[in-house]
N, C-alpha and C positions, 0 to 999 in steps of 0.2 A: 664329183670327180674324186676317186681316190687318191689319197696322198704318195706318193714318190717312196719306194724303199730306200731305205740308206743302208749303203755297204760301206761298210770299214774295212781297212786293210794296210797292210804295210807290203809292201812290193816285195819284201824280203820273208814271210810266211808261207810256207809250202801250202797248208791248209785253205788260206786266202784266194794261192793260186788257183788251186781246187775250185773253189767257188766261185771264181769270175769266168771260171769254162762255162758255167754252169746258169748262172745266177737272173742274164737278161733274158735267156731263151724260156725260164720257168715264166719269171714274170709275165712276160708277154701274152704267154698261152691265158693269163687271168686279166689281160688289159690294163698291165702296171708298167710303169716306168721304175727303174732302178738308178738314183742316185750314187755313184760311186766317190766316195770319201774316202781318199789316203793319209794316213798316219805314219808316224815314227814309233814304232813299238819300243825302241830303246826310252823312248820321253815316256811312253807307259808304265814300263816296267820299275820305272826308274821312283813315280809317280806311284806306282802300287805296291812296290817292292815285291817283284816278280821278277819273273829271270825265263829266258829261252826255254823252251822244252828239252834242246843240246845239250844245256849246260846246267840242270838240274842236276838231280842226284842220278847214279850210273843207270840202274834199271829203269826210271822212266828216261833216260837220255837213250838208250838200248831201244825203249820200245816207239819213242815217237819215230827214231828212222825207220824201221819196220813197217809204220804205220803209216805212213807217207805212201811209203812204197806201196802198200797195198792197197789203200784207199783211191789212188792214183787208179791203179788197175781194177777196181770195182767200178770207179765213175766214167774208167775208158779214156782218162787224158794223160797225153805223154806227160814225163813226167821221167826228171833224175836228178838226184842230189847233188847241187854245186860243188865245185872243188871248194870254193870259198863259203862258208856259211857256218853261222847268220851273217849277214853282212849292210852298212849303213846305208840306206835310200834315201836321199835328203834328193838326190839332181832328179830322180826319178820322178819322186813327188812334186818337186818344182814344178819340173816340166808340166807335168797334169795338171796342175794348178792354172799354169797358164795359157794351156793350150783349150783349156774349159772353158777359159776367159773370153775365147774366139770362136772358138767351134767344137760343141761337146761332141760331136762325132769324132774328130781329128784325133781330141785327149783319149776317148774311148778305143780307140784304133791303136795310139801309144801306150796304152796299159795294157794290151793285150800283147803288145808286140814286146814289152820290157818284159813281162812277166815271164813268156814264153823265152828270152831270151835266155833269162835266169835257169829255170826250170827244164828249159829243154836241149837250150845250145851250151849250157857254161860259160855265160858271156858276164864282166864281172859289171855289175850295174852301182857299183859305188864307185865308180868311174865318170866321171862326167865326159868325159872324152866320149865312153860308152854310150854314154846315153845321148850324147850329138849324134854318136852316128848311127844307133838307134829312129832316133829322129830324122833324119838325115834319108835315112832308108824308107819314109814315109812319104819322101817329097817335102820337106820342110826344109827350112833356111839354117842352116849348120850354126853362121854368126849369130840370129836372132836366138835360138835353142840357147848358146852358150851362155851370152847375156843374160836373158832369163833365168838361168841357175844360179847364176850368182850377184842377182839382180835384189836389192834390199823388200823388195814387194814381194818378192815370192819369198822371201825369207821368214817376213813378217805372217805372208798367207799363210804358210803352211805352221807355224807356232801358234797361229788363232785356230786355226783346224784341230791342231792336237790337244790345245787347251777347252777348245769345243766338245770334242771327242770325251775327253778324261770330266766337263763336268753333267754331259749324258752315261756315264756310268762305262764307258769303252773301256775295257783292259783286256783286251785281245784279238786277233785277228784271225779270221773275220767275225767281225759284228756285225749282225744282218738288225735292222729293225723294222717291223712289219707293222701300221698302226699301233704304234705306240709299243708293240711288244717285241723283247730283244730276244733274239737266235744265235748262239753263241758256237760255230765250228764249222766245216764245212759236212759235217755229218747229220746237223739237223736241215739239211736240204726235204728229208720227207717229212718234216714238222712245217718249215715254211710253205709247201708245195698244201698239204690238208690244211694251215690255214686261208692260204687264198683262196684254195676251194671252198672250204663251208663258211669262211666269212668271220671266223674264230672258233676254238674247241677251249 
């Protein structure tokens, strides 16, 4: 049995987004499972001493919005620039954390629906109110969601995660890992896709 991909991501990464449109439907067609792992890319950055693609120097800050947008429209998933961004996901992650804890399908349903809400509706997800009623709109229990976020367990999970993250080599989002070997963007989607075909190149 093959091992499980690990996707890295921070909620707050357009590119990230990009590839959780993307990322279970590849695998599947090769009989893999996709592990999905949330981070804090600010605990990365902070960690590797990196910085946003926004807020680098002006010409690539120029080009990664460009590129958002266009990549968006090459892989066919909506997709438009928050009013607010980058912005912090700590409740977002919580949430997934805990909701993995019960039912990976339910957390997977929540990641898609924050991400999308970031990305597609301008909805501001460093809100935890947000992300209650994110949840909320899933069918989930508003009061236990809220707890949760600011529950010292999930505070604890998700700083073991990041510190997991940063000592498998993660400093960026998405970090796809495929048997052992790391894919780093959502533009190597046709690198990952010919490795599960031939099994490694």
């Amino acid at each position: 049995m093959s091992e499980p991909i690990e996707f890295y991501f921070d909620f707050s990464s357009p590119y990230g987004y990009l590839m959780s449109e993307k990322i279970d439907d590849l695998a599947a067609r090769y009989g893999r499972k996709v592990k999905w792992r949330p981070v804090l890319l600010g605990v990365v950055f902070q960690a590797t001493g990196s910085a946003p693609l926004t807020r680098q120097f002006p010409a690539k800050a120029e080009y990664s919005l460009l590129d958002f947008e266009r990549s968006a429209r090459f892989l066919g998933v909506p997709y438009r620039l928050p009013s607010r961004f980058p912005l912090p996901t700590q409740a977002a992650a919580r949430t997934y954390y805990w909701l993995h804890g019960q039912d990976c399908g339910q957390a997977r349903a929540f990641a898609h629906a924050a991400y999308r809400a970031l990305f597609v509706d301008d909805r501001d997800i460093s809100s935890p109110d947000t992300v209650v009623d994110i949840a909320a709109g899933l069918g989930l229990d508003r009061d236990k969601v809220a707890t949760a976020i600011q529950s010292q367990e999930m505070k604890d999970r998700l700083k073991a995660e990041c510190e997991d993250a940063l000592a498998k080599g993660i400093f960026g989002s998405p970090h796809v890992i495929v048997d052992g070997q790391p894919f780093f963007g959502a533009d190597r989607l046709p690198q990952i896709e010919k490795w599960l075909e031939t099994g490694g190149f």
